[in-house]
C-alpha positions as CSV (number, residue, x, y, z in Angstrom):
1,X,-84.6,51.8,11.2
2,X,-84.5,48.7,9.0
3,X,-87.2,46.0,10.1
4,X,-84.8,42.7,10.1
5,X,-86.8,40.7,12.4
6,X,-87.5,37.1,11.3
7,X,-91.1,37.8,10.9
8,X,-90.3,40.2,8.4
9,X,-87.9,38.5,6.0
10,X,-88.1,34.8,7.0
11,X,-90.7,32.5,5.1
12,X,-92.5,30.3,6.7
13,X,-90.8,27.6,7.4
14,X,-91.3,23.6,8.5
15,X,-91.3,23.4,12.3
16,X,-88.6,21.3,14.0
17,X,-90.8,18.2,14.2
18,X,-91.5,18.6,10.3
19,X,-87.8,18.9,9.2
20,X,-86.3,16.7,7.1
21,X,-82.4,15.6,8.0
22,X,-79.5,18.3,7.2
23,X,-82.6,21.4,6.9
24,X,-80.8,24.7,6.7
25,X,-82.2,27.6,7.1
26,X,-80.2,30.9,5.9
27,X,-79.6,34.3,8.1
28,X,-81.3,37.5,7.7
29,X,-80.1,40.0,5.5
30,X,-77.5,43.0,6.2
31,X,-78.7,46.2,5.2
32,X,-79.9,49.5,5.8
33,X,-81.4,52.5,3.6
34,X,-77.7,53.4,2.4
35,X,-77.8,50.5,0.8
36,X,-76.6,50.8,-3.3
37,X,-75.4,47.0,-3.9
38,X,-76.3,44.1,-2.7
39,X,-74.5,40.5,-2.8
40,X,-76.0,37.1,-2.5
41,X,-75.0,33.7,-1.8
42,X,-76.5,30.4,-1.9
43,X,-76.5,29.1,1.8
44,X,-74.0,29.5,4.5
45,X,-71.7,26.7,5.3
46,X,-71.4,24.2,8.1
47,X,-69.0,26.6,10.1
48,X,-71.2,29.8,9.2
49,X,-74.0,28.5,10.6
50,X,-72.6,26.9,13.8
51,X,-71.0,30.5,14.6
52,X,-73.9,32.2,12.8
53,X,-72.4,34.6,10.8
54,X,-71.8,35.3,6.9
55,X,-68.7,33.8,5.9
56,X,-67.7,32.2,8.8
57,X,-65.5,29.2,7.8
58,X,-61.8,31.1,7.6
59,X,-60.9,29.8,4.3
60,X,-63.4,31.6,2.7
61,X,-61.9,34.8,1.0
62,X,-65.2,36.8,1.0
63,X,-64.1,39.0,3.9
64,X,-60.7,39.0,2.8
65,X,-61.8,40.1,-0.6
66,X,-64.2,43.1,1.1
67,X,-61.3,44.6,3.3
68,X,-59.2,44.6,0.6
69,X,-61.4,46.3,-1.9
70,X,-61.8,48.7,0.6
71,X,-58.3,49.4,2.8
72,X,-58.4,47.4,5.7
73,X,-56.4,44.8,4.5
74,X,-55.5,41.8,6.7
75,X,-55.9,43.7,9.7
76,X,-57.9,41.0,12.2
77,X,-61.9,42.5,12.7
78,X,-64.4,41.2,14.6
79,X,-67.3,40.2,13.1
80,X,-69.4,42.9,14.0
81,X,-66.7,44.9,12.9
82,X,-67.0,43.6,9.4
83,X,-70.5,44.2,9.0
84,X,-69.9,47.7,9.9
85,X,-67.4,47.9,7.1
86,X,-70.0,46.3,4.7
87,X,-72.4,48.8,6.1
88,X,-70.0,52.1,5.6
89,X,-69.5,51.2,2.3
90,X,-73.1,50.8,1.3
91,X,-73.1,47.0,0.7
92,X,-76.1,44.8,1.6
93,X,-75.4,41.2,2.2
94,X,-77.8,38.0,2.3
95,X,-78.7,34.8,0.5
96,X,-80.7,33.6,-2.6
97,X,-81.9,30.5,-0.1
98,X,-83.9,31.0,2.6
99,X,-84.3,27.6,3.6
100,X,-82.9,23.9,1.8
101,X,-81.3,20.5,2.5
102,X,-77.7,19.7,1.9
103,X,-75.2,16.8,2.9
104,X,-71.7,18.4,3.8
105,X,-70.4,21.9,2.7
106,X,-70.9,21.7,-1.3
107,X,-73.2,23.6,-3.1
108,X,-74.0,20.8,-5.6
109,X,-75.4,18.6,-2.7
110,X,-78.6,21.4,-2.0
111,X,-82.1,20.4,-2.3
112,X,-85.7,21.4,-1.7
113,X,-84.7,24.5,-2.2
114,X,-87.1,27.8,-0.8
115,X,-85.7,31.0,-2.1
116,X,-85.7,34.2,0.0
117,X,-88.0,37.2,-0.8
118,X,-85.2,39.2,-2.4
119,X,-87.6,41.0,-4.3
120,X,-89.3,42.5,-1.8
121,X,-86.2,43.1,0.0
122,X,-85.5,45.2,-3.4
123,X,-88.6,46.7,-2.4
124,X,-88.4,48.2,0.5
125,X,-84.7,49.1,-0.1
126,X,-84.8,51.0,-3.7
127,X,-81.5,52.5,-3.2
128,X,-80.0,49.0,-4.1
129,X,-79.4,49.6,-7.4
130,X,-77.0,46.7,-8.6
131,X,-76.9,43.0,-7.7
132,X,-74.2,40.9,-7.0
133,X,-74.1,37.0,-7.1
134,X,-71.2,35.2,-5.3
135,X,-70.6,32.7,-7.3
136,X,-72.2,30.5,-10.3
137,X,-74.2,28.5,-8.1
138,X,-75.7,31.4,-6.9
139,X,-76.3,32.9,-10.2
140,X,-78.2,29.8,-11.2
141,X,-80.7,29.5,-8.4
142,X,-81.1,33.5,-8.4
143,X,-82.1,33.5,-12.2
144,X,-84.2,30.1,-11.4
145,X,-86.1,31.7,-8.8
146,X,-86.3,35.4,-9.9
147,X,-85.9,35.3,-13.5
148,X,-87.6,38.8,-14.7
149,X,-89.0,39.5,-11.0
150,X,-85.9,41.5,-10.7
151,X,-85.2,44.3,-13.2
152,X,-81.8,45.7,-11.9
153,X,-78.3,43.9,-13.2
154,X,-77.7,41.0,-11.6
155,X,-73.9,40.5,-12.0
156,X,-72.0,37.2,-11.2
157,X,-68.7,37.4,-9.7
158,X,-66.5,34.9,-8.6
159,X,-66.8,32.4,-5.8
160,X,-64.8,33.4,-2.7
161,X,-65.3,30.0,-1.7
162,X,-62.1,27.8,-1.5
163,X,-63.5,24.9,-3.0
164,X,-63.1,27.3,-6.2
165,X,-59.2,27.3,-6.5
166,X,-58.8,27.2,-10.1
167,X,-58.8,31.2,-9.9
168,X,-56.0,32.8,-7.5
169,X,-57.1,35.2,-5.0
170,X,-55.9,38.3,-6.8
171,X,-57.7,37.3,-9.7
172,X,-61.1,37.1,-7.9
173,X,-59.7,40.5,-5.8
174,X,-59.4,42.1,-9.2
175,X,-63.2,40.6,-10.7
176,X,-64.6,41.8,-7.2
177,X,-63.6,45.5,-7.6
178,X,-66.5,46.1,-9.7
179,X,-68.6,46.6,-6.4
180,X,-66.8,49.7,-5.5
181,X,-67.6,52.1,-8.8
182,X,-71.2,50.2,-7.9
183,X,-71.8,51.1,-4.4
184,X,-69.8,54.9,-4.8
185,X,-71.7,58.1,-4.5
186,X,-72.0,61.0,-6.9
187,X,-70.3,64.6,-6.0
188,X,-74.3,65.3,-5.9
189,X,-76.0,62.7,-3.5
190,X,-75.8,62.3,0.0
191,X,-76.4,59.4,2.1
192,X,-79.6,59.4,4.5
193,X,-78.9,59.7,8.0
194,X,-79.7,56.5,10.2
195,X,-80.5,56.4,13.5
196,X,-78.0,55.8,15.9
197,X,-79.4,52.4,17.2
198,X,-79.9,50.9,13.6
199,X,-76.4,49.5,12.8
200,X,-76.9,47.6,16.7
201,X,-80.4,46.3,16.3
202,X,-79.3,45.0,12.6
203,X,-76.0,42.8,14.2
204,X,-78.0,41.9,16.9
205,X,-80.7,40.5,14.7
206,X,-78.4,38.5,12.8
């Protein structure tokens, strides 16, 4: 069963008397031993965090992105619902920032940045075999932080977020189908069996 607790993945962090106005502090990650890609962002927004979960503010396409890639469609899911689907299909989601400081939704306004400990998460997790950056901003702080601490490919797609609307949503669909042949299986592996509890403690833990 995958050890998500905060004690675990979360860096120690400023208390609430220490923290500075508009700290953030980022989610723990999605993921189990089937894992084979995993995608990052840089920080959840305002409306991600208020309903902690990944994604959360509707105009984002991430989620619409992930069940079209693989055949839900627009069909409404619940949020635990999509984290199975991330799940089933072998993807691990988290973020490159653990902790920061931003004003407002943009990416441009983060600060005092303190990275998450992806590469341990890489780790304890060495089925991931592919990463995935959401995004440019995420790409730079990734390659800032992690540099050659991380040998696998680090490959930046692009941003589901709607503040990037110079590329149409099919466009991004078609960039973002590169996860599938990433996270697929060969005719000659098989995925390990998880406990049936793991998938509850893991959405709980969120």
């Amino acid at each position: 069963m995958p050890d998500t607790s905060a004690d675990t993945w979360t860096r120690a962090l400023p208390s609430a008397k220490k923290r500075q106005p508009n700290f953030l502090r980022s989610f723990k990650p999605v993921v189990d031993r089937r894992s084979r890609g995993l995608i990052l962002g840089t920080m959840p927004g305002p409306e991600a965090l208020r309903r902690r979960q990944y994604y959360g503010f509707p105009g984002n396409h991430f989620w619409p992105v992930i069940q079209a890639l693989f055949g839900v469609g627009d069909r409404p899911l619940s949020y635990p619902e999509k984290i199975r689907l991330l799940k089933t299909n072998r993807i691990a989601l988290w973020d490159v920032i653990a902790s920061c400081q931003r004003t407002g939704a943009g990416d441009s306004s983060i600060r005092r940045v303190t990275p998450n400990r992806i590469p341990e998460l890489l780790k304890k997790y060495p089925n991931i075999r592919t990463v995935f950056v959401n995004g440019k901003t995420a790409e730079r702080l990734f390659r800032m932080h992690f540099g050659e601490k991380v040998r696998l490919p680090v490959r930046c797609l692009p941003s589901t977020s709607p503040a990037y609307a110079a590329m149409s949503f099919v466009r991004k669909l078609s960039r973002w189908k590169s996860i599938r042949s990433a996270t697929a299986l060969g005719f000659s592996e098989a995925l390990p069996e998880i406990p049936g509890g793991d998938d509850r403690d893991s959405l709980n833990n969120l």
